[in-house]
C-alpha positions, -999 to 999 in steps of 0.1 A, spaced: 0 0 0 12 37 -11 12 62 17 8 96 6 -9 116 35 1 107 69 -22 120 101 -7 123 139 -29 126 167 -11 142 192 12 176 186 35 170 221 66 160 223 64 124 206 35 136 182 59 169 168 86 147 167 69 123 142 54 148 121 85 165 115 98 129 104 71 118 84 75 152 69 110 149 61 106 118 44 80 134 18 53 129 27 25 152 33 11 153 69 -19 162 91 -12 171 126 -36 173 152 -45 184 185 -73 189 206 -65 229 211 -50 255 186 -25 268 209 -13 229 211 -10 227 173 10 261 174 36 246 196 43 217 180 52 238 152 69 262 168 91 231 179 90 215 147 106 244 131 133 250 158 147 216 154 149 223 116 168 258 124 192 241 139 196 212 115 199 242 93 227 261 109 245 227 118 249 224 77 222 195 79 193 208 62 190 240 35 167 265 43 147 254 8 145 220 23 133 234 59 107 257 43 97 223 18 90 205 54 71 227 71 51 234 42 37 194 39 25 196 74 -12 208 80 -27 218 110 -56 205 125 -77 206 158 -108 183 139 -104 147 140 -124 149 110 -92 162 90 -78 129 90 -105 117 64 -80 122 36 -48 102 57 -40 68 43 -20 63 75 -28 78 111 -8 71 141 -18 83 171 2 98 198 -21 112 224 -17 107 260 -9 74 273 -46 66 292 -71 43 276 -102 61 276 -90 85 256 -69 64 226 -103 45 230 -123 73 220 -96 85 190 -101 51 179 -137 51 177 -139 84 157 -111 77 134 -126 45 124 -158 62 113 -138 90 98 -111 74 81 -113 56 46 -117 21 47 -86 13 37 -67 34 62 -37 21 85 -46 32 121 -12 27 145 -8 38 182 23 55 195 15 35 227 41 26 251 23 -4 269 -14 -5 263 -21 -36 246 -29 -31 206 -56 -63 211 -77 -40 230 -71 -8 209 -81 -23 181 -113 -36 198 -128 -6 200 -128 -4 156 -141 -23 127 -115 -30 110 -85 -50 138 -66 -61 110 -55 -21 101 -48 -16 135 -15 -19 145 14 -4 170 40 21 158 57 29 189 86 56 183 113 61 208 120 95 224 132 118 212 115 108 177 142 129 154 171 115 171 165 77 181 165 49 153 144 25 168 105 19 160 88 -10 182 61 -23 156 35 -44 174 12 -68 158 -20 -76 175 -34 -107 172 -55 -99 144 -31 -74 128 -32 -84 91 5 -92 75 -2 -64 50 -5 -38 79 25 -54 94 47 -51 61 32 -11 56 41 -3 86 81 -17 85 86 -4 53 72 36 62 98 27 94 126 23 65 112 49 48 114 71 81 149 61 86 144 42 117 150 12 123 119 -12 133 120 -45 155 95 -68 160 74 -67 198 44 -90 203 16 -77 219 19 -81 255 20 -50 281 50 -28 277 62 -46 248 98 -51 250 109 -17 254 92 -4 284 87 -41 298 125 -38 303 133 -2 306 102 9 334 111 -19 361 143 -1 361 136 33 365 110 21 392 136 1 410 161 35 406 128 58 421 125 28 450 170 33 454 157 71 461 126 60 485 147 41 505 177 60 506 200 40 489 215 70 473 212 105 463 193 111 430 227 124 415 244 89 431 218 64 415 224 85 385 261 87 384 262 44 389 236 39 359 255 62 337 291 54 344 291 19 361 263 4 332 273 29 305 236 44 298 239 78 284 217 92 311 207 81 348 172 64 351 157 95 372 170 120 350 156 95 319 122 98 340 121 135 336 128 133 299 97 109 293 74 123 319 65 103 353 27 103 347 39 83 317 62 63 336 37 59 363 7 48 336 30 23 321 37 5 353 1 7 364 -5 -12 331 21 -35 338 9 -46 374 -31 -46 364 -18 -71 328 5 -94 351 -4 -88 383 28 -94 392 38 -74 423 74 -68 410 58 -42 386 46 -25 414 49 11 407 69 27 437 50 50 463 74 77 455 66 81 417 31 85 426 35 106 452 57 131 429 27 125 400 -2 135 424 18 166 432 21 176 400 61 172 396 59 151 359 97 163 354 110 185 327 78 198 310 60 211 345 97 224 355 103 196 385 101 158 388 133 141 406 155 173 396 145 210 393 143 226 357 149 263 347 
């Protein structure tokens, strides 16, 4: 299957950042939020990052002005009628990729891919709530987008093979490089990468060490390019929190338990760098 128009629900963080690559590839793209003013930032940070590609010598300005050009903003769910492939990047909580499922199915063409940014939520039950389970399928993009290679595609159990085979070749096409997850909670990504920053937040709770300590071990003892709490901050921790909330309730396994301490942070409001504090202060 060609794929010409390519929709994004979602214009955050992980939603900008795949615009801005489906852009670059070509291919013409509908972004949406549910707010104008969230549109207008994701474009705003859409065309920063291609500033700087441009000053860095990466990018021309002809072939900046050429990308922002193929993306369309949209706060209608309805403006994905056209989209031969949608992936949706909104928050991760059921109800609500539930309810963009729902109206996308009765929006988009009948022929239309629908894939979910998800970082846990099983794509069996996402695709429950459409008609057509074989076009739905998981296209889960690493943070942030631009930068990493990697693209977890998940089949679900009725995922047809020629979703499967669209979707791995518009990861090629992306630049990325895909693997293949089954669909079970968290994947393979976040069913590895989660239990350890929860066991780094549980290091804090109980005073094993400082936040910089834990950090400091993870980064120069293991080698990871950043600590586990600062990592937390990056991604969010009412994401983190979410994805081990649906890793305890699909094993119910009590070593995905999410730690007292991440919730605590959540409920107050600290979700790291985009609220300004999570397990370190931002500017």
């Amino acid at each position: 299957m060609e794929i010409t128009t390519f929709g994004v629900i979602g214009a955050g963080q992980m939603g900008s950042g795949i615009a801005l690559t489906a852009a670059l590839s070509g291919l013409q793209v509908i972004m949406n939020d549910i707010k104008d003013e969230f549109v207008e930032r994701g474009l705003k940070s859409i065309s920063g990052i291609l500033s700087k590609n441009v000053e860095k010598g990466k990018l021309s300005a002809e072939e900046k002005e050429a990308a922002l050009g193929r993306i369309k903003p949209s706060v209608s769910l309805a403006d994905m009628a056209p989209a031969d492939y949608v992936v949706e990047a909104a928050s991760e909580n059921e109800k609500i990729k539930f309810e963009v499922f729902r109206v996308l199915d009765s929006t988009c063409g009948p022929e239309t891919i629908l894939a979910s940014n998800t970082s846990s939520i099983p794509i069996g039950r996402i695709a429950s709530c459409t008609k057509r389970p074989d076009k739905v399928i998981g296209m889960h993009f690493m943070n942030p987008v631009p930068v990493m290679k990697l693209v977890e595609v998940i089949r679900g159990i009725a995922t047809s093979d020629a979703t499967f085979q669209t979707t791995w070749d518009l990861a090629l096409k992306f630049g990325k490089t895909p693997a293949l997850a089954n669909d079970y909670p968290g994947f393979v990504a976040n069913r590895i990468l989660m239990p350890m920053i929860n066991e780094a937040v549980y290091c804090l709770y109980h005073g094993v060490g400082t936040r910089e300590d834990i950090d400091t071990v993870m980064r120069l003892g293991m080698n990871h390019p950043m600590g586990p709490l600062a990592l937390a901050d990056l991604i969010g921790l009412d994401t983190c929190l979410a994805i081990m909330e649906t890793l305890y309730d699909g094993f119910c396994d009590s070593k995905y338990r999410p730690c007292p301490l991440l919730r605590r942070y959540v409920e107050a409001g600290w979700m790291g760098r985009k609220t300004g504090r999570g397990f370190y202060e931002y500017a």
